[in-house]
ZAFIBA-203630 format. One record per atom (N, C-alpha, C): residue number from 1; residue in three letters; atom name; z, y, x. Coordinates in steps of 0.1 Angstrom, whole numbers, padded with zeros to 4 digits. Layout:
BEGIN
+-----+------+------+-------+-------+-------+
:  nr : rest : atom :     w :     v :     u :
+-----+------+------+-------+-------+-------+
: NUM :  ALA :   CA :     Z :     Y :     X :
...
+-----+------+------+-------+-------+-------+
This chain:
BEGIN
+-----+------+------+-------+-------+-------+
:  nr : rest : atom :     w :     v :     u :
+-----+------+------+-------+-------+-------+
:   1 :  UNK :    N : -1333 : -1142 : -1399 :
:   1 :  UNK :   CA : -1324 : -1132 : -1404 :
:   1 :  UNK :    C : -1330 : -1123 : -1415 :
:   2 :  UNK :    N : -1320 : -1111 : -1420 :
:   2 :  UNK :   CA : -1327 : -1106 : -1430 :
:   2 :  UNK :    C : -1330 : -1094 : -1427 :
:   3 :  UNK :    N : -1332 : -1092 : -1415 :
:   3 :  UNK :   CA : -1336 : -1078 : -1407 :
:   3 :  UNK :    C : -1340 : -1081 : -1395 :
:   4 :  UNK :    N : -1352 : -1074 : -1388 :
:   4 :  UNK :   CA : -1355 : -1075 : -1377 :
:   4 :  UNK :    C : -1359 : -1063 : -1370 :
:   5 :  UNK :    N : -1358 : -1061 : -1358 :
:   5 :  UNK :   CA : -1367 : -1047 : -1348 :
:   5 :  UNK :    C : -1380 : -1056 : -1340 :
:   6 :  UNK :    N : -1392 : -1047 : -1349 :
:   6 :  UNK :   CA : -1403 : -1050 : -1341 :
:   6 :  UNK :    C : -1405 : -1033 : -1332 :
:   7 :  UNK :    N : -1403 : -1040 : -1316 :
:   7 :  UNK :   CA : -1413 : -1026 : -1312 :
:   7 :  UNK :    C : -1417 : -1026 : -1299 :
:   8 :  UNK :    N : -1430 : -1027 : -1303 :
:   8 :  UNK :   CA : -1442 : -1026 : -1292 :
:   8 :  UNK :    C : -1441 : -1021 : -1281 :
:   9 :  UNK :    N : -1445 : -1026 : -1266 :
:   9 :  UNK :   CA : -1447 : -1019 : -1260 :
:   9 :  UNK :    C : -1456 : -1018 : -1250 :
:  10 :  UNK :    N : -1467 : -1025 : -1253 :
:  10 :  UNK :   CA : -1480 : -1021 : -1248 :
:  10 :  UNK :    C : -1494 : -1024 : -1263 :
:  11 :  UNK :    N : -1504 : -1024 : -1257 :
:  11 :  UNK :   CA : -1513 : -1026 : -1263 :
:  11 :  UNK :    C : -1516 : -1040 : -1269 :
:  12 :  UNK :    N : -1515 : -1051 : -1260 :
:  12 :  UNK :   CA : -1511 : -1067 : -1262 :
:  12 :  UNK :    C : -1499 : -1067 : -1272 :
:  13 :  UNK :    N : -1486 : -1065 : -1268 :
:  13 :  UNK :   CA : -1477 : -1063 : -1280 :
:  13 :  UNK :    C : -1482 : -1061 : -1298 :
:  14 :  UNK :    N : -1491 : -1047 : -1297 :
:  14 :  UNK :   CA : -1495 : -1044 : -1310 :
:  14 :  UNK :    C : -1504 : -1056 : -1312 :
:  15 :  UNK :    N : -1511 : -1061 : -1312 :
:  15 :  UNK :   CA : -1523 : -1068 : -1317 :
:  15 :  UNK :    C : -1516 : -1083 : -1315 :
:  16 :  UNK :    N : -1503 : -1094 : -1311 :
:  16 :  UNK :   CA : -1504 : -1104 : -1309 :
:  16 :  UNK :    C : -1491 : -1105 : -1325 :
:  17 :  UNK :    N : -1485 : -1090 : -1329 :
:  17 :  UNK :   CA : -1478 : -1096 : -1337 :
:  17 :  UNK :    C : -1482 : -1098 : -1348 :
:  18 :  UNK :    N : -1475 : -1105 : -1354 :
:  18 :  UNK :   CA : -1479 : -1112 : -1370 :
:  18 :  UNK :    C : -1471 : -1109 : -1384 :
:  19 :  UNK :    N : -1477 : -1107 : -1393 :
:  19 :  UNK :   CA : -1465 : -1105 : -1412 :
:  19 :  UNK :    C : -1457 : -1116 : -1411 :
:  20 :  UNK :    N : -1444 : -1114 : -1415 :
:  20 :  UNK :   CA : -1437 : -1122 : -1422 :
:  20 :  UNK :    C : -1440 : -1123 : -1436 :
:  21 :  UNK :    N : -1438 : -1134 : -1446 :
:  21 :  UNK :   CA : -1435 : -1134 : -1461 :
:  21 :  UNK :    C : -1425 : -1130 : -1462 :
:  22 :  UNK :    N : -1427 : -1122 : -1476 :
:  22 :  UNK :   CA : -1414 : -1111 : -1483 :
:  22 :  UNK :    C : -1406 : -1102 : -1475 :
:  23 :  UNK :    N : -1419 : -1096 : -1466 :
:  23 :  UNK :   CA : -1411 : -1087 : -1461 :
:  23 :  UNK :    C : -1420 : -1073 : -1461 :
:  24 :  UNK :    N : -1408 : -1064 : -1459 :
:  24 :  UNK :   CA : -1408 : -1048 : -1459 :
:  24 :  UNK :    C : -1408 : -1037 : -1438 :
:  25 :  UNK :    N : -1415 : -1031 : -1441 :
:  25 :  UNK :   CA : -1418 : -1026 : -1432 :
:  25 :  UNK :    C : -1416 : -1013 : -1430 :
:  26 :  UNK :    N : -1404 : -1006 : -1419 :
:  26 :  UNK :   CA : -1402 : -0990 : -1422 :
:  26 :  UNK :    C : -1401 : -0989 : -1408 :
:  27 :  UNK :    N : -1407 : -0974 : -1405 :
:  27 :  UNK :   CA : -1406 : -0968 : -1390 :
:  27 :  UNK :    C : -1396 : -0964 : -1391 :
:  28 :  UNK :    N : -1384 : -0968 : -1380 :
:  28 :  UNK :   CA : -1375 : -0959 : -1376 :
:  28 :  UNK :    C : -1375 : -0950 : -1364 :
:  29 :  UNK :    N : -1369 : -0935 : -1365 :
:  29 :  UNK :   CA : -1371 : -0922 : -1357 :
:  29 :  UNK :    C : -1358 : -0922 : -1352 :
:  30 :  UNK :    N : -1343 : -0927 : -1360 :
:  30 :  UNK :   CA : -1334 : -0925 : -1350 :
:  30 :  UNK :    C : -1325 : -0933 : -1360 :
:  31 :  UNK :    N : -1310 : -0936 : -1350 :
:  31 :  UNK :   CA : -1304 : -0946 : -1361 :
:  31 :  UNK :    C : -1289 : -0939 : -1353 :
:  32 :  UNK :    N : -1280 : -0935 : -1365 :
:  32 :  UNK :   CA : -1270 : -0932 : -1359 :
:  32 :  UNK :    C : -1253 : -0938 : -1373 :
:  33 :  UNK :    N : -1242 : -0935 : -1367 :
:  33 :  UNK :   CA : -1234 : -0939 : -1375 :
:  33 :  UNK :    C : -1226 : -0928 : -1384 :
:  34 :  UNK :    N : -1230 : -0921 : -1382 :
:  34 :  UNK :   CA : -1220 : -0907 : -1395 :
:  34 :  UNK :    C : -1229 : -0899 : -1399 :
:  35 :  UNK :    N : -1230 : -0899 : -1412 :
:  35 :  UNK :   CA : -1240 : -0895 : -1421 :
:  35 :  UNK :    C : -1246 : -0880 : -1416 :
:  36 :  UNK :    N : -1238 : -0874 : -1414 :
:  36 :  UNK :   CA : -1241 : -0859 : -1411 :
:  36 :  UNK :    C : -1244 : -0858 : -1399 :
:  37 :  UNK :    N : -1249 : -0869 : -1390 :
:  37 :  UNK :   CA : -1258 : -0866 : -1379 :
:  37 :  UNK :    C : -1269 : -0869 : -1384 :
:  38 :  UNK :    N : -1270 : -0879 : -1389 :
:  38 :  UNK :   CA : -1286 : -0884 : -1401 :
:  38 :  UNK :    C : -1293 : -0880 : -1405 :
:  39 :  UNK :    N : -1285 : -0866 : -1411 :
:  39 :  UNK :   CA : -1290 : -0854 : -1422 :
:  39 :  UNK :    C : -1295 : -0848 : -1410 :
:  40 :  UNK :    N : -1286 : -0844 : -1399 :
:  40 :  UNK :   CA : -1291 : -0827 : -1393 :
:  40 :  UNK :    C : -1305 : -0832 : -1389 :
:  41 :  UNK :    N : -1299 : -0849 : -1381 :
:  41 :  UNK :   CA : -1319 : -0856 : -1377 :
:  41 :  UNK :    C : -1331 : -0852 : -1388 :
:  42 :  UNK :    N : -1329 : -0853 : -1402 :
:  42 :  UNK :   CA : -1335 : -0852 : -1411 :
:  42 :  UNK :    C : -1344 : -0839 : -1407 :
:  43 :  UNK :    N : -1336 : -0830 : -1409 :
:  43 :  UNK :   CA : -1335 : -0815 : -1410 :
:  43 :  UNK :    C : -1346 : -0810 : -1401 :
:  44 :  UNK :    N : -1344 : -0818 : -1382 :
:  44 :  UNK :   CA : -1348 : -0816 : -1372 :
:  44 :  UNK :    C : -1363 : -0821 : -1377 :
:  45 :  UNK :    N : -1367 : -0834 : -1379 :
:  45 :  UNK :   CA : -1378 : -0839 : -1382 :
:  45 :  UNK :    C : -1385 : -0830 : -1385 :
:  46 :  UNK :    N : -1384 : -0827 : -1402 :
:  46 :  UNK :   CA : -1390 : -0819 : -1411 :
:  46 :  UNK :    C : -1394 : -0806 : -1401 :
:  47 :  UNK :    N : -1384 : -0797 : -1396 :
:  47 :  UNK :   CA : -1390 : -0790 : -1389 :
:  47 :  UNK :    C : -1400 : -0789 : -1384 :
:  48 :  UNK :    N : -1397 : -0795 : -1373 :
:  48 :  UNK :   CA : -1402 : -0793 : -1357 :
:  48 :  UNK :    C : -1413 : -0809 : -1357 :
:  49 :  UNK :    N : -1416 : -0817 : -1366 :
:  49 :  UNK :   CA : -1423 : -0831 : -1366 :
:  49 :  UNK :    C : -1432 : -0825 : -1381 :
:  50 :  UNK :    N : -1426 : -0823 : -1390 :
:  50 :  UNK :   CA : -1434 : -0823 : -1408 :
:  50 :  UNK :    C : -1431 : -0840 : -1409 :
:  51 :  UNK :    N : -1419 : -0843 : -1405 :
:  51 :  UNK :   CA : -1421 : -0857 : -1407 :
:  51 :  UNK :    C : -1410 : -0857 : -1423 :
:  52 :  UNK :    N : -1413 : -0862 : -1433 :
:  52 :  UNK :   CA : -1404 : -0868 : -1445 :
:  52 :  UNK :    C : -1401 : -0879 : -1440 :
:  53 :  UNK :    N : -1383 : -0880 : -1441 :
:  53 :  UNK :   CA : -1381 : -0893 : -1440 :
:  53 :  UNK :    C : -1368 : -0897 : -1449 :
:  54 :  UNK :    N : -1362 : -0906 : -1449 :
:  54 :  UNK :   CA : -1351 : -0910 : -1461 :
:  54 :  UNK :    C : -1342 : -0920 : -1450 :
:  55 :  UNK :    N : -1328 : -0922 : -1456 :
:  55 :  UNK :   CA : -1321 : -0927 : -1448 :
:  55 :  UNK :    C : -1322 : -0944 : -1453 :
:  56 :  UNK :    N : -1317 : -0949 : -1442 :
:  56 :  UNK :   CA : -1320 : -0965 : -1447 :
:  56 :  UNK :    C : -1302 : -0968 : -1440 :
:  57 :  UNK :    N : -1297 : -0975 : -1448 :
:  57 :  UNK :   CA : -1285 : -0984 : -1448 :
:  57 :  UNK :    C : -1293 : -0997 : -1449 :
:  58 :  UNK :    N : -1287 : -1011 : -1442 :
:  58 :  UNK :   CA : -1287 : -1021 : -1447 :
:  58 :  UNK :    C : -1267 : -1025 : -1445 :
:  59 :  UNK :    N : -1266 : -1031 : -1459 :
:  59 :  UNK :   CA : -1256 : -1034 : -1464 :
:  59 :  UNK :    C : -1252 : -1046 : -1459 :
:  60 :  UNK :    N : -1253 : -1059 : -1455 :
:  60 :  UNK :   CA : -1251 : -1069 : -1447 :
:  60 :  UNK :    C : -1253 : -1066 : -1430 :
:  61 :  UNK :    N : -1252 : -1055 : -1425 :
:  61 :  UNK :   CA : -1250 : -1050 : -1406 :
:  61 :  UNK :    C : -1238 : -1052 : -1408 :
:  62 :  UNK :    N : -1231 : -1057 : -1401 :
:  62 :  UNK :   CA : -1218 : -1056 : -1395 :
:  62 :  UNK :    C : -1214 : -1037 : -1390 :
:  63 :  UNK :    N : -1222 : -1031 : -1382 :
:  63 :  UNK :   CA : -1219 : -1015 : -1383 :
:  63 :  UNK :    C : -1224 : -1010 : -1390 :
:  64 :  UNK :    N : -1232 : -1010 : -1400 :
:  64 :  UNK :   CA : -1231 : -1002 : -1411 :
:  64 :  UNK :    C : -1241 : -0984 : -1406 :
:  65 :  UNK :    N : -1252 : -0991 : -1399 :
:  65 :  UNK :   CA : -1257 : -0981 : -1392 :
:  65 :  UNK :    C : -1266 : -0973 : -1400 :
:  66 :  UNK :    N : -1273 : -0959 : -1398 :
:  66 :  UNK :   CA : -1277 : -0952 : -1409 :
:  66 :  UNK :    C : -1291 : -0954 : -1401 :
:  67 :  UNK :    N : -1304 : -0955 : -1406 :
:  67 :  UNK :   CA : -1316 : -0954 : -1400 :
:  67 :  UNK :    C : -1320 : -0944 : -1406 :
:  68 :  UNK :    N : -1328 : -0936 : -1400 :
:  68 :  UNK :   CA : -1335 : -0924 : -1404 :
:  68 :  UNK :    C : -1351 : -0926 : -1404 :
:  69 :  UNK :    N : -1361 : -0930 : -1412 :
:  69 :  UNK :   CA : -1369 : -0937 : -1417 :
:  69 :  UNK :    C : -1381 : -0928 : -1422 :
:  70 :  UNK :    N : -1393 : -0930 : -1418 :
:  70 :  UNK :   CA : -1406 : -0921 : -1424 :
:  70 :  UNK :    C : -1406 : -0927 : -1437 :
:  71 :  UNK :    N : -1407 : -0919 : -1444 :
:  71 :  UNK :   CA : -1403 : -0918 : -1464 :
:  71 :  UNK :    C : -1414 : -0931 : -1464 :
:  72 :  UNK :    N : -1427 : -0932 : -1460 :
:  72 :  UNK :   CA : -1433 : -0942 : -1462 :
:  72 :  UNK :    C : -1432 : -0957 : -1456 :
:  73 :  UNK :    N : -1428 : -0967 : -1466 :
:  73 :  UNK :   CA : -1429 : -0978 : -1464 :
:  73 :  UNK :    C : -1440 : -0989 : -1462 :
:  74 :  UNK :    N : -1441 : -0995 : -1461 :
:  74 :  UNK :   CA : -1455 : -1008 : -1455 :
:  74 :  UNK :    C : -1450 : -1022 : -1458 :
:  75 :  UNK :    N : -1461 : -1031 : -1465 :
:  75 :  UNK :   CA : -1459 : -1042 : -1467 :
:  75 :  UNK :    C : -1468 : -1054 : -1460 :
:  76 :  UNK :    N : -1475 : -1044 : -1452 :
:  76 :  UNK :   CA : -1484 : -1049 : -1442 :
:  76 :  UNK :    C : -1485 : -1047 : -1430 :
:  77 :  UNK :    N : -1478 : -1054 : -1419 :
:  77 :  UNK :   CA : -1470 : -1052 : -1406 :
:  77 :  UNK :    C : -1486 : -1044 : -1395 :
:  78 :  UNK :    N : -1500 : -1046 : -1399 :
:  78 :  UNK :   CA : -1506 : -1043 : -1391 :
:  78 :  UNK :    C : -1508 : -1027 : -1396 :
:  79 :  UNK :    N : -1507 : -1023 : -1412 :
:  79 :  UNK :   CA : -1507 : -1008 : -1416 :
:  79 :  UNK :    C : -1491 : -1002 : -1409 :
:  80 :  UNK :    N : -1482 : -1006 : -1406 :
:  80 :  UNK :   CA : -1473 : -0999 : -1404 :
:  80 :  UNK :    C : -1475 : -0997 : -1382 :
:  81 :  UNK :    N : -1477 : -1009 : -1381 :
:  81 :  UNK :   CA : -1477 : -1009 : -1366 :
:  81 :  UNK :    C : -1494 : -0993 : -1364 :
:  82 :  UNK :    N : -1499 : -0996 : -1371 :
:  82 :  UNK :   CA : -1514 : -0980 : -1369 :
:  82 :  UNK :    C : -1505 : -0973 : -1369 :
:  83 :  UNK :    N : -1497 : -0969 : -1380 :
:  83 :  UNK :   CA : -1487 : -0957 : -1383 :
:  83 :  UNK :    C : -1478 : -0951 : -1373 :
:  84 :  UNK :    N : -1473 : -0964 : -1369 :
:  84 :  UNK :   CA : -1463 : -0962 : -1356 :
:  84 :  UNK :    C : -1473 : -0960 : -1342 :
:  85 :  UNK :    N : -1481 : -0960 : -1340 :
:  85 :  UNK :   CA : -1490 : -0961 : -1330 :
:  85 :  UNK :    C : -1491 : -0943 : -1332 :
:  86 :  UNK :    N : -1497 : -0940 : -1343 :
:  86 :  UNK :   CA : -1498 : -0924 : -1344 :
:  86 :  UNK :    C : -1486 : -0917 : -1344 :
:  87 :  UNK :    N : -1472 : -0921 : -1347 :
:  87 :  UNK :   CA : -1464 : -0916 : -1348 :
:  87 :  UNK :    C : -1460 : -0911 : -1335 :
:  88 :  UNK :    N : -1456 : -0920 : -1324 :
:  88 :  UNK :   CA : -1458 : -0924 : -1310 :
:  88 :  UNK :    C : -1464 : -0913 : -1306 :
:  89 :  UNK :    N : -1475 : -0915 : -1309 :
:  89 :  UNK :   CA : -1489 : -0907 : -1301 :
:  89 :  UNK :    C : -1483 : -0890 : -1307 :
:  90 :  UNK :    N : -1480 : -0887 : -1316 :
:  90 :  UNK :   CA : -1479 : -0870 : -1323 :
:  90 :  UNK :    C : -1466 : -0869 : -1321 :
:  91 :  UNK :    N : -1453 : -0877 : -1318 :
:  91 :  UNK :   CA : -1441 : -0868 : -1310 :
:  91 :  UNK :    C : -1444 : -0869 : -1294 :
:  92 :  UNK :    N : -1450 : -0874 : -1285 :
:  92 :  UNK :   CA : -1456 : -0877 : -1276 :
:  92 :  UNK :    C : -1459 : -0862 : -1272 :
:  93 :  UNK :    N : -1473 : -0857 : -1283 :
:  93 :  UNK :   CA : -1478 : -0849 : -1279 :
:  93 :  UNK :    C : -1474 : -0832 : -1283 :
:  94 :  UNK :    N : -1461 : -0838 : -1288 :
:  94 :  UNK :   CA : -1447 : -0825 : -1295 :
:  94 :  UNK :    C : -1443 : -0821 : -1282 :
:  95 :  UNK :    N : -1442 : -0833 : -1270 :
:  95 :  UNK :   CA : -1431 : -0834 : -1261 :
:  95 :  UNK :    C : -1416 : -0832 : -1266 :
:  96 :  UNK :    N : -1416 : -0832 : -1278 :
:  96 :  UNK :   CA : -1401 : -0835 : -1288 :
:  96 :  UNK :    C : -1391 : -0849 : -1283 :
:  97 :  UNK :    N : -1379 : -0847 : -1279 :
:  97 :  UNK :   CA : -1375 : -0858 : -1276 :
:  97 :  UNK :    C : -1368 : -0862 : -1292 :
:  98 :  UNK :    N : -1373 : -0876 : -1292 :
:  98 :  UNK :   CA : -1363 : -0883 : -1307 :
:  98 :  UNK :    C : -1348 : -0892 : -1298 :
:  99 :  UNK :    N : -1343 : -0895 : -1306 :
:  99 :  UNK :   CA : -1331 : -0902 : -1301 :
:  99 :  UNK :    C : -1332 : -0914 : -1294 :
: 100 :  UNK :    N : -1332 : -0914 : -1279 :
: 100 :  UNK :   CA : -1330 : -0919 : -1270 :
: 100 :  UNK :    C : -1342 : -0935 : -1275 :
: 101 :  UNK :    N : -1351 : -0929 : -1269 :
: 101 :  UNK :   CA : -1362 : -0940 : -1270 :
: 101 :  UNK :    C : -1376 : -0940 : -1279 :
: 102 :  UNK :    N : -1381 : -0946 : -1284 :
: 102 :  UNK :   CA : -1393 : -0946 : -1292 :
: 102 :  UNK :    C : -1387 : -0948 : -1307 :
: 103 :  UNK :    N : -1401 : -0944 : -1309 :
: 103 :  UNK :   CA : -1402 : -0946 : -1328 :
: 103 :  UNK :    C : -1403 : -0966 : -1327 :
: 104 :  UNK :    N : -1398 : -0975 : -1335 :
: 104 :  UNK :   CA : -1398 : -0984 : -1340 :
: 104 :  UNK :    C : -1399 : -0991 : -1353 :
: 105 :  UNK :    N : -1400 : -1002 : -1353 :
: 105 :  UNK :   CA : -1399 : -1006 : -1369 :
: 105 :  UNK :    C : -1392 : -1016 : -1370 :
: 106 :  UNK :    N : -1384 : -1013 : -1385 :
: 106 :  UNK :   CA : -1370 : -1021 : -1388 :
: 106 :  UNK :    C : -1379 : -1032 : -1404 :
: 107 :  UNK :    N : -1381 : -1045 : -1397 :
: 107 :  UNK :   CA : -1385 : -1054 : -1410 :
: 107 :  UNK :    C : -1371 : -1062 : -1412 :
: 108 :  UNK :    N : -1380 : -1057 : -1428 :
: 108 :  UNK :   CA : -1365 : -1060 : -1437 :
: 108 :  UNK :    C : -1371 : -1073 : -1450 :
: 109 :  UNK :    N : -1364 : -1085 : -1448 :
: 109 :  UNK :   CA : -1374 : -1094 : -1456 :
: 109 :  UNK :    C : -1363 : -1091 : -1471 :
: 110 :  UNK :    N : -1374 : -1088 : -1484 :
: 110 :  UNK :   CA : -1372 : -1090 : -1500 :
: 110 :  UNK :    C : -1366 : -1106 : -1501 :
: 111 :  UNK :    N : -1360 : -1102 : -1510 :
: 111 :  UNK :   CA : -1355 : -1119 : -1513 :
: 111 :  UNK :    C : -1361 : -1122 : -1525 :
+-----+------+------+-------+-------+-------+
């Protein structure tokens, strides 16, 4: 497909996955469906995380869901999975709850 959810959940997990070709790599923090929950998530982040993040639509979902996304992208699945390992590890140590579950990552293959 042209989208996938990678997300780890042990230690084994991080180290057995592998790059796709032509593909894109973004952590997602929370995924919701009406823009103006997206934003306030935004808002929250920035606060209470110093996390920058930007919203991600993909346009071929069937729901049309809004991902809320650390501004920085990755085109190298083992730089993004470090990222998300720290990411993990520093709302972890917020004890900040993000939206119902962990930080993940949404690969999005370029055509």
């Amino acid at each position: 497909g042209k989208y996938k959810v990678i997300s780890p959940r042990n230690e084994k997990d991080f180290e057995t996955l592998s790059d796709s070709v032509d593909a894109n790599y973004k952590i997602v923090l929370g995924v919701y469906q009406l823009p103006s929950f997206a934003k306030e998530y935004q808002k929250f982040l920035t606060r209470e995380l110093h996390y920058e993040s930007k919203l991600v639509q993909l346009n071929d979902h069937p729901k049309k869901f809004i991902y809320v996304c650390v501004q920085k992208e990755f085109n190298d699945l083992k730089e993004a999975l470090n990222e998300l390992k720290k990411i993990r590890k520093n709302i972890k140590s917020k004890s900040v709850e993000i939206t119902k579950g962990e930080a993940w990552i949404l690969q999005t293959v370029n055509k």
